[in-house]
N, C-alpha and C positions, 0 to 999 in steps of 0.2 A: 776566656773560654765560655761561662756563663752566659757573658755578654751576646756570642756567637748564637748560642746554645736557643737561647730566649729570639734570635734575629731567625733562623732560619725555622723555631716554631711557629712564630708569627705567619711568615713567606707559606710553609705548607697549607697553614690554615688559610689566608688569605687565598689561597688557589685549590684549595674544598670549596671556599663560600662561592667562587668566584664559579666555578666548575657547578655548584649546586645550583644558582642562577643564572646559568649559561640561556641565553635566547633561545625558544622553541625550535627546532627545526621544521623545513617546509613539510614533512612527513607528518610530524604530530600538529602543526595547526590544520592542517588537511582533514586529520582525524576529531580533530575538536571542529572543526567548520562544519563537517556533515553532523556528527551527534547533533551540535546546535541547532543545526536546521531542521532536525527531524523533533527534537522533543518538545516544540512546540505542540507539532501534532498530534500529539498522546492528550496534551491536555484539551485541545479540540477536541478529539476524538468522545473524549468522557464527556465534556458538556457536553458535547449533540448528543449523546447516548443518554444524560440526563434528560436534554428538554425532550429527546425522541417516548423517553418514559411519560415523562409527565404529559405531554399532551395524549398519546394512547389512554392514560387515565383518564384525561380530560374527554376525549373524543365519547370512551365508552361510558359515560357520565354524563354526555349531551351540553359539555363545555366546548368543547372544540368542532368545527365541523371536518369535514372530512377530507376539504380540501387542504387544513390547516395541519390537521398528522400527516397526510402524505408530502406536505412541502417538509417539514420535521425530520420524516422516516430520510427525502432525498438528501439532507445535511449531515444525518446519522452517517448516510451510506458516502459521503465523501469525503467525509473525515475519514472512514475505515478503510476507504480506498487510497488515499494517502500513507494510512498506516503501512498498508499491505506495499505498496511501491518500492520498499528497501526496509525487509523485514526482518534486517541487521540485532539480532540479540533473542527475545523472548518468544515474537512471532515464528520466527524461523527455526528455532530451535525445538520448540513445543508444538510445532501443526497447529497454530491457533489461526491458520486463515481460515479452514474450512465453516470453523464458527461465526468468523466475519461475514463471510457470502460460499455459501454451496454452490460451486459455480465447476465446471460446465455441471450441469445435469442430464444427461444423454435420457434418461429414462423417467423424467419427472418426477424422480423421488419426491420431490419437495411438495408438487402436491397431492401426491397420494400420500403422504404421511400426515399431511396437516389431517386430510381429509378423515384417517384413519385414525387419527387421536381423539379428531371431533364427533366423530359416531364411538367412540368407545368409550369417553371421558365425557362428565357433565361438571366434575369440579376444575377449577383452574390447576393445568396440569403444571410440575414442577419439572424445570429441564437439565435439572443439575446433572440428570445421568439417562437423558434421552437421547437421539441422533440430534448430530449433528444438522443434520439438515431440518432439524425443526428449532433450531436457536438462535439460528443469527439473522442477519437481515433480509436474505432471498426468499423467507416463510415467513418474513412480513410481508414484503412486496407482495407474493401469493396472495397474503390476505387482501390487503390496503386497494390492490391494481387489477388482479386476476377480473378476469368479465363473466366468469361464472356465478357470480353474488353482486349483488348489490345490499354495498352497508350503507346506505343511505335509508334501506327498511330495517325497520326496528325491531322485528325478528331476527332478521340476518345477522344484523350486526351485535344482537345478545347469541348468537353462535358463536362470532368468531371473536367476540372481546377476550374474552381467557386468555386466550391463546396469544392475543395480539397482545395483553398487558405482562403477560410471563416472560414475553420476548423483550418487550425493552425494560423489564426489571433484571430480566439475564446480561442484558446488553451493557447497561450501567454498569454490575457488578464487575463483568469481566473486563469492560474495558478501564475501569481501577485498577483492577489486579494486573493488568496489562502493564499499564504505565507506572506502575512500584516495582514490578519488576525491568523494564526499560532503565529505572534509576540505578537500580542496585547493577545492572549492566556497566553501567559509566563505569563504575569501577577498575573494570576490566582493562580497560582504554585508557587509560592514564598513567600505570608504573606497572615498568614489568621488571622482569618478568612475574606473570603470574600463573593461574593454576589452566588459563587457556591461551595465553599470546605470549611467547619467550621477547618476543619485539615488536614495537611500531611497524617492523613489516610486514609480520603476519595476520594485523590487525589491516593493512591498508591491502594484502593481500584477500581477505575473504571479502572485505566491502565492495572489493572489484568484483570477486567472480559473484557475489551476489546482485550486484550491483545488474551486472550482463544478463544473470538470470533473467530478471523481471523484465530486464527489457524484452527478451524472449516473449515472455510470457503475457507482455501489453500485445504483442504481437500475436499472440493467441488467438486472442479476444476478438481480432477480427478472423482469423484463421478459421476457427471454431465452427462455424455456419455454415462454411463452403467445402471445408473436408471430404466430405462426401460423393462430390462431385456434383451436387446440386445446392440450391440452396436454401438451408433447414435458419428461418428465423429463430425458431426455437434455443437455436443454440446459443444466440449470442449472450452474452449476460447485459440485464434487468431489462429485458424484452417486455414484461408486463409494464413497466413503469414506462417506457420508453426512453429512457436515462441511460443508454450504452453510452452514447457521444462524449454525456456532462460525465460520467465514468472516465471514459478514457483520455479527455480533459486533465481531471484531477489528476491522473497518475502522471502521464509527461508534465504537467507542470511542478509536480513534487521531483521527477527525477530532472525535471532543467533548475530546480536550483538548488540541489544535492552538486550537479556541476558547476552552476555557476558561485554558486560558496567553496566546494570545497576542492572539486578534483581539477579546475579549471586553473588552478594557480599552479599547480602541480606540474600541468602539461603545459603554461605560457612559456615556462622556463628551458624547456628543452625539443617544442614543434610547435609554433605558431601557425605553421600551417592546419595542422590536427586542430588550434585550436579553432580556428576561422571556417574549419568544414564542421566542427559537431554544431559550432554558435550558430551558422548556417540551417543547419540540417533541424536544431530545436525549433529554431523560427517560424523556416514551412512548415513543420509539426502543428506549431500553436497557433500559427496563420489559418489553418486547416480543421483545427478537431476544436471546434467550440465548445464551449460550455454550455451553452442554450441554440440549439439546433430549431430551424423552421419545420426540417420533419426526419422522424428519429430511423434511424438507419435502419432497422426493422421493415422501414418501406423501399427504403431507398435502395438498398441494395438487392429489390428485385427487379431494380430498372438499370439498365447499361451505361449509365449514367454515374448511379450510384458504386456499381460496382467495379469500376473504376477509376472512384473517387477511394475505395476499398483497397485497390492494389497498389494506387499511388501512396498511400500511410502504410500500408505493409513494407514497401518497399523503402522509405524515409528511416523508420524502425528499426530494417535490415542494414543500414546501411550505421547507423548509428551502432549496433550490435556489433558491428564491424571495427569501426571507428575506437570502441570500450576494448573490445573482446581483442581483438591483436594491435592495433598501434596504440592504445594508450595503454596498456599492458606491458606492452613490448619495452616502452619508455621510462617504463615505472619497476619494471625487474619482476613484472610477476606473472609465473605461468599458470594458466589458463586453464591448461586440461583441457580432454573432450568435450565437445558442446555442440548441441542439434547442429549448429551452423557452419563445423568445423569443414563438412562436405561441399557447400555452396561455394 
């Protein structure tokens, strides 16, 4: 009886240890493949935010020329646009895009506030509890691009150093605090239940509909301009820099390979068709939205030309938004909810 006793303790335990090491399911490596791909990013994100500091020191110190902070400021501003592309945990939870980039700005806040700091302030102002729209990278660009000043005169550019060194000293900080809090996020994603995710579902359910968000939202960015019914350059985001394009670059190629690591294995298993149309559809995207453009959309899209080079990537987008939003959804068991697109 002992004998028994001692055999079939064994056997239970054997099949905990066995049950404890059981093989990941395609749910949680899905889960662990997007984390992976994005936490790169955070640490990009802080170095560019680093060198974007130190060269603004440099710059306003007559080490760096000016061509060399604004190539800096643009690496800042693509790492953060990355960040922002599936802003899964800390971004998304805390509104800390607005700090990354003040974007649309229908009314120029950004630069009337610069402006409005720099006739009120002659110390280097601190922005720990200023607007938003004078912290993050868009009121650099104002500074570094806008064609109202030239920092290349050494009056000008002792006006606008403050302001431009508080920025990327703000910029470093937070995008630290960013990425400690992105780690302490992992947490969450790994055993549940916990105090946010009861299961691996509800964790691959908000990556989706976040996920669709932004797609939405890349689609914005060209929307933005022409809302009106005419079309306002003003609106598109980093208009002064001329860098919309290498923006919206960065962000589909962060969200093609958020699919291609993580959700793409997900959907091989149960519609190869779905998958052969989004691989498709990411393609022409990146075929199409360079990184380094001959001339920055800002012109282009007030030629017929351009502007339906503009309706053809909106409509790639939409269709992609389509693709996430109900048949990869659909497949994957998770609803959706209302979404600007639900009408179309």
């Amino acid at each position: 009886m002992r004998s028994f006793i001692l055999t079939l303790f064994s056997f239970v335990a054997l099949c905990i240890s066995l049950t404890a090491c059981a093989p990941p399911t395609p749910e949680q490596n899905a889960i662990a493949a997007l984390y992976n791909t994005m936490t790169p990013h955070y640490a990009q994100w802080r170095e560019a935010s680093a060198a974007f500091s130190e060269t603004s020191n440099n710059f306003c110190n007559d080490k760096n020329t000016l061509a060399e902070v604004r190539n800096s400021w643009q690496q800042a501003m693509l790492a953060a646009t990355s960040i922002q592309t599936f802003p899964v945990g800390p971004v998304n939870d805390n509104g800390y895009a607005t700090q990354m980039t003040y974007w649309p700005d229908p009314k120029n806040l950004v630069a009337f506030q610069v402006e409005a700091r720099l006739k009120n302030n002659t110390q280097p102002p601190s922005l720990a509890d200023s607007s938003v729209a004078l912290r993050g990278l868009t009121a650099a660009e104002y500074i570094l691009f806008d064609k109202g000043h030239d920092l290349t005169q050494p009056e000008i550019r002792q006006r606008y150093c403050p302001l431009l060194i508080s920025i990327g000293a703000y910029q470093l900080t937070f995008s630290a605090k960013v990425e400690k809090e992105w780690q302490q996020f992992s947490k969450l994603i790994k055993k549940f239940p916990n105090e946010r995710y009861a299961s691996e579902q509800e964790v691959i359910t908000e990556f989706l509909r976040v996920q669709v968000t932004l797609l939405d939202s890349i689609g914005k960015r060209l929307q933005e301009p022409l809302k009106s019914g005419r079309v306002q350059i003003y609106q598109l985001e980093y208009w002064r820099s001329g860098q919309t394009q290498a923006g919206l670059h960065a962000a589909i190629k962060t969200d093609e390979a958020l699919w291609q690591n993580g959700w793409r294995a997900l959907a091989a298993a149960k519609d190869k068709d779905l998958v052969t149309s989004i691989d498709q559809t990411y393609a022409s995207l990146l075929g199409n939205v360079l990184p380094v453009s001959l001339q920055p959309i800002s012109v282009s899209i007030t030629t017929a030309e351009g502007l339906a080079w503009v309706r053809s990537r909106q409509s790639e987008l939409h269709i992609l938004d389509i693709l996430y939003g109900r048949e990869l959804a659909k497949i994957l068991g998770v609803q959706m909810g209302f979404n600007a697109n639900d009408g179309d």
